[in-house]
C-alpha positions in Angstrom: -13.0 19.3 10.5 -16.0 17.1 9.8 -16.2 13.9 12.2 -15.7 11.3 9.9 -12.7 13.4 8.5 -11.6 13.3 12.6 -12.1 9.8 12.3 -10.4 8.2 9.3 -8.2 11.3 8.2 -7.5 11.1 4.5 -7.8 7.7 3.8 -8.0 6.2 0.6 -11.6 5.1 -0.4 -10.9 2.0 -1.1 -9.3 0.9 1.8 -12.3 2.6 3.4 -14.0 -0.1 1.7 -12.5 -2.6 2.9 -13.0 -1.6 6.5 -16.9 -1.4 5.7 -17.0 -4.8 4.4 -15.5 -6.3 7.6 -12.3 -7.6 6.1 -10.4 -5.0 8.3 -11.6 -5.6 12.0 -10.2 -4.4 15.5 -7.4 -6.8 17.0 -5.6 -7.2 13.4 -2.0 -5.8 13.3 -1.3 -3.4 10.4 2.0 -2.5 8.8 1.9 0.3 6.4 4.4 -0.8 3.9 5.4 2.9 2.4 3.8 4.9 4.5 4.1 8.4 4.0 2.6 10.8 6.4 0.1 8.6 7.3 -3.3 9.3 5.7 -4.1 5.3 5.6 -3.5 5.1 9.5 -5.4 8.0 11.3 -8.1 5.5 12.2 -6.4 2.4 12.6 -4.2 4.8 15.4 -8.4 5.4 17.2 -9.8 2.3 16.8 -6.5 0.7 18.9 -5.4 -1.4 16.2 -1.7 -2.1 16.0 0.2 -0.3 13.8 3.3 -0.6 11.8 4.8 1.7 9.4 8.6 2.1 7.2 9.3 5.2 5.2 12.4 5.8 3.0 12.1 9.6 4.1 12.6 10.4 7.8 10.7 13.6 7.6 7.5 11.1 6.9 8.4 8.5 9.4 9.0 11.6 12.1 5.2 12.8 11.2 3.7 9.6 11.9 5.6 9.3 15.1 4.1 12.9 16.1 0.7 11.4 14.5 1.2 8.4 16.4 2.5 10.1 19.6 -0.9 12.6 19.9 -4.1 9.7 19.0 -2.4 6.6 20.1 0.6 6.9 22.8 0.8 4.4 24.1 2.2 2.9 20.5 6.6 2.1 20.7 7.1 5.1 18.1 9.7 2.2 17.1 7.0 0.8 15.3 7.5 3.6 12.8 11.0 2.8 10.9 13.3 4.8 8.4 13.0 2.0 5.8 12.9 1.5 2.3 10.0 -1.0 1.7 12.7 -4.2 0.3 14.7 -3.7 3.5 12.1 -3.4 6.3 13.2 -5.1 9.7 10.0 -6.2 10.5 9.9 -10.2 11.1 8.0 -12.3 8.5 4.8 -12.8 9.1 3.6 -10.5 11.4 0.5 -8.4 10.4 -2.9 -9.1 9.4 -3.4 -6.5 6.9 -0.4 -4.9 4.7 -0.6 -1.7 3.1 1.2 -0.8 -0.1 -0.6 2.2 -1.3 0.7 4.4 -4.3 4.2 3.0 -3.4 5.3 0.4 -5.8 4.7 2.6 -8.9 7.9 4.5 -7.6 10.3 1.2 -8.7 13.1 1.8 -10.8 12.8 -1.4 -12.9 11.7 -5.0 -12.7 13.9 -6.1 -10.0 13.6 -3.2 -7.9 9.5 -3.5 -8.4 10.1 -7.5 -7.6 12.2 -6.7 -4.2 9.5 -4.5 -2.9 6.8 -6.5 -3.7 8.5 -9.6 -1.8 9.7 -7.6 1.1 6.2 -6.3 1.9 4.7 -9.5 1.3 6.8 -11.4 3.5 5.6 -9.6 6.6 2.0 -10.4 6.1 0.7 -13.8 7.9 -0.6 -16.6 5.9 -4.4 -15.9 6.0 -3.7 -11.8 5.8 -4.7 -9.2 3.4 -2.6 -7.6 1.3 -4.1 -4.0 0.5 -2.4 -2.7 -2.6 -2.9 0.3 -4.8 -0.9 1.5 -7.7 -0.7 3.2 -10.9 -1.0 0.7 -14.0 -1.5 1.0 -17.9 -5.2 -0.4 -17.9 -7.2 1.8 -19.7 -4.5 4.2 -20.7 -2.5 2.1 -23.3 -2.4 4.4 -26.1 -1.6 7.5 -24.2 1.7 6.7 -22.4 5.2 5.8 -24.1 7.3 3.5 -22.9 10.9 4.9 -21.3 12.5 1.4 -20.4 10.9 -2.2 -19.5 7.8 -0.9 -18.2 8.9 2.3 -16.5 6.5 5.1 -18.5 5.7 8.7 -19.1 2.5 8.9 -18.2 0.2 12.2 -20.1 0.2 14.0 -16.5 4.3 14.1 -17.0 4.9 11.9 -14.4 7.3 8.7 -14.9 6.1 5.6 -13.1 6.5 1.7 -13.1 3.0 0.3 -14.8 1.8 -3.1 -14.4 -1.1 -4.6 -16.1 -3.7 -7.4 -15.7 -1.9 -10.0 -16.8 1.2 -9.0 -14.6 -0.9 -8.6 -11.6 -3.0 -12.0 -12.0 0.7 -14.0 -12.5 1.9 -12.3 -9.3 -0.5 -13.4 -7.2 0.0 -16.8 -8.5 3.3 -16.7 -8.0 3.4 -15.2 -4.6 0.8 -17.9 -3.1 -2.2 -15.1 -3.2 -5.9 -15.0 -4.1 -7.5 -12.3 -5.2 -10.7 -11.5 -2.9 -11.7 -8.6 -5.7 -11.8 -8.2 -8.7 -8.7 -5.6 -10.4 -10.4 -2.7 -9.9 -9.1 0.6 -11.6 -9.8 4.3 -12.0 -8.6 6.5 -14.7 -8.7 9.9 -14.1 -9.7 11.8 -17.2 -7.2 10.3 -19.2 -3.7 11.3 -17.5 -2.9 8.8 -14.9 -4.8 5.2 -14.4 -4.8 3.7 -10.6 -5.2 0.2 -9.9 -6.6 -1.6 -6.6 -5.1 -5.2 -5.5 -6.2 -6.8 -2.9 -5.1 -10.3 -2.1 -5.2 -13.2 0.8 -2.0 -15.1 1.1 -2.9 -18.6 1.1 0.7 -20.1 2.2 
């Protein structure tokens, strides 16, 4: 292992970019809202940054405790909850930074992709950054058919909840957000399109 892989781990690029650009600094408390296994938090865990995380699947949530336990432990491991991401316990308000990263793409409709949405935002601080990636249409419109609302079949064979611009800019709106990027996507050769938000809550 390289050591910037030692480092940061797998994390996503993007929020790698965000970390260069000084928006992400030591002292800020981080919940991961959908975390996983991790990969976003391996250097947050280093640097002695505070850390959060909820999981629907306790097999994750018991790997980041393990994660957790072996770079940073002195961390509660009660940080680290068995949690869908609309029912997380975690008081409003409290990070600097959210997380949502490939997470709310996994909704089962509108108001399933609303109560996530609200119950991660709630924990962030006025002032915070929301850090969100997930799978949209942009780019992709003519290649994936619509299953129900905007749940699609996507050309890879997955099935995902797809926002758009439009969607995204009226959230953000509606939310009490400002963009500090531009929507920024990636398709990947046609079969899946990925989609970086990244707001500060203004209220």
């Amino acid at each position: 292992m390289s050591p910037l892989q030692e480092q940061f781990g797998q994390i996503d690029i993007y929020l790698f970019d965000q970390i260069l650009r000084g928006r992400i600094v030591p002292g800020m408390r981080i919940i991961d809202a959908g975390c996983g296994l991790g990969r976003n938090l391996v250097y947050f865990l280093r640097a002695g940054y505070e850390v959060f995380g909820s999981d629907s699947d306790p097999r994750a949530i018991a790997a980041v405790r393990r994660l957790a336990g072996q770079i940073a432990p002195g961390l509660d491991p009660n940080n680290f909850r068995v949690e869908p991401v609309e029912a997380m316990s975690f008081p409003d308000n409290l990070a600097d930074v959210v997380l949502s990263s490939a997470v709310l793409h996994f909704a089962n409709g509108d108001d399933h992709f609303d109560a996530m949405l609200k119950g991660a935002w709630r924990t962030l601080k006025p002032g915070g950054l929301f850090f969100c990636r997930l799978a949209s249409s942009i780019g992709v419109e003519t290649r994936i058919k619509r299953i129900e609302g905007r749940r699609f079949l996507l050309p890879d064979g997955s099935e995902r909840y797809l926002v758009d611009e439009a969607l995204l800019l009226a959230l953000a709106e509606k939310l009490g957000g400002e963009l500090v990027d531009p929507l920024k996507t990636t398709v990947v050769q046609d079969q899946r399109s990925m989609t970086t938000w990244v707001m500060r809550k203004l209220r």
